[in-house]
C-alpha positions in Angstrom: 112.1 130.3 69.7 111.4 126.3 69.3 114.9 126.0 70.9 113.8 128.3 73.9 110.8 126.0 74.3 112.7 122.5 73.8 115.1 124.1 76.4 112.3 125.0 78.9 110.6 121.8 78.4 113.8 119.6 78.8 114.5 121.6 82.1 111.4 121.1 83.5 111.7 117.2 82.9 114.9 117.1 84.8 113.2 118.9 87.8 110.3 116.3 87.3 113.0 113.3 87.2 114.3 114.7 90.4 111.8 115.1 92.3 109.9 111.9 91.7 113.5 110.1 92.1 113.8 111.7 95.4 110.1 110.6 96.5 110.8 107.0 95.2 113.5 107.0 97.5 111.8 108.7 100.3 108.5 106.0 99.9 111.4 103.3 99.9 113.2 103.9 103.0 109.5 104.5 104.9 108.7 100.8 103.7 112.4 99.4 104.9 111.4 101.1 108.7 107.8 99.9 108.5 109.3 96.8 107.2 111.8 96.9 110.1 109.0 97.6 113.4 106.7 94.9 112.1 109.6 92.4 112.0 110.4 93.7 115.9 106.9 93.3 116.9 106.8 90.0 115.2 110.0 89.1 117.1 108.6 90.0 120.4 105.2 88.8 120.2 107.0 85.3 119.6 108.8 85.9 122.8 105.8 86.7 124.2 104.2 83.4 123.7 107.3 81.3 125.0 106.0 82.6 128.5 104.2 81.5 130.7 100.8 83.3 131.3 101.3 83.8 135.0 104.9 85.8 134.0 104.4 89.5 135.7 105.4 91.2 131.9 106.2 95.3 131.6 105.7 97.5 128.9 107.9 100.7 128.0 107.4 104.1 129.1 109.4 106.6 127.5 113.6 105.7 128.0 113.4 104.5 131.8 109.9 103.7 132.9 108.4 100.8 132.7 104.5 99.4 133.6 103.6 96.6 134.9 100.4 95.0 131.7 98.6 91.6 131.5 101.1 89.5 128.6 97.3 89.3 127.1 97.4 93.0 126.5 100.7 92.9 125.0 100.6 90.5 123.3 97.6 92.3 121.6 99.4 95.4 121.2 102.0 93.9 118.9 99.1 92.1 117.1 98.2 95.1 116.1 101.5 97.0 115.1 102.1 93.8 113.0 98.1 94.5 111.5 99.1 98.4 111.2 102.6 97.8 109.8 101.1 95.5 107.0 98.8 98.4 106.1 101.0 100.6 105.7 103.5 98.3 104.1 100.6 98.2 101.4 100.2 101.6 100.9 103.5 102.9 100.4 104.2 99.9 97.7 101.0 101.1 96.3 102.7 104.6 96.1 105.7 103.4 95.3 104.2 101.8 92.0 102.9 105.0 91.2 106.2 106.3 91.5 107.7 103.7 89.3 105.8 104.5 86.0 105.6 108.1 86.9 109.7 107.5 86.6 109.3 106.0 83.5 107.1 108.0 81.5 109.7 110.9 82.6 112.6 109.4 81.8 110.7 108.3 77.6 110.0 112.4 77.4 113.4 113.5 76.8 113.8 111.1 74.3 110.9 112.0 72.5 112.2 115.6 73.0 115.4 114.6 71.7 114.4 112.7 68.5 112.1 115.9 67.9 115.0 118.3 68.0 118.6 116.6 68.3 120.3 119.7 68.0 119.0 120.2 71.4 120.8 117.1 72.6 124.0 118.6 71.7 123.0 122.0 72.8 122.2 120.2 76.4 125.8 118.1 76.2 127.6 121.3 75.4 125.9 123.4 78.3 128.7 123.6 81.6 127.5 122.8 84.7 128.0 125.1 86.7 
């Protein structure tokens, strides 16, 4: 009956370990594409300044359409991307902290499990995966 529960218990740790492994992964790649635009709107706010103010300057509209902005008004709008980009930036490495000692704890429970029961380690090593 312990062995059912120690079984049970070491199951539902791997599904833990799996999940929060696949949301650290997930938080990681939405920092490397936030990472990614604010680097682009840094980029082009830097080409922004290298012209001159009286430059007629067009901003994107969908794939082939393009308007006709103020560079002031541009040049503000990648302001704030960069401003938004950083914030989120913050956040996810906020969440992917979390993520990062949730990982751990998970990862010290089957030990614990183990050293309570090790004839639930080689139960677990002789299982076939199927």
């Amino acid at each position: 009956m312990a062995d059912e529960a120690n079984r049970t218990a070491f199951i539902e740790l791997q599904d833990r370990m799996i999940e929060t492994t696949s949301k650290f992964k997930q938080v990681q790649n939405q920092i490397r594409t936030k990472e990614g635009e604010k680097k682009r709107a840094f980029l082009t706010l830097e080409e922004l300044r290298q012209v001159p103010d009286d430059t007629n300057t067009y901003k994107s509209i969908g794939m082939r359409r393009f308007a006709l902005e103020p560079k002031s008004v541009l040049m503000s709008e990648q302001e704030q991307k960069i401003k938004d980009r950083e914030t989120a930036i913050s956040s996810l490495q906020t969440s992917r902290e979390y993520l990062e000692k949730q990982m751990s704890e998970v990862e010290n429970n089957p030990r614990e499990l183990f050293q309570q029961d090790p004839g639930l380690a080689r139960q677990i090593m002789s299982m076939s995966v199927m």
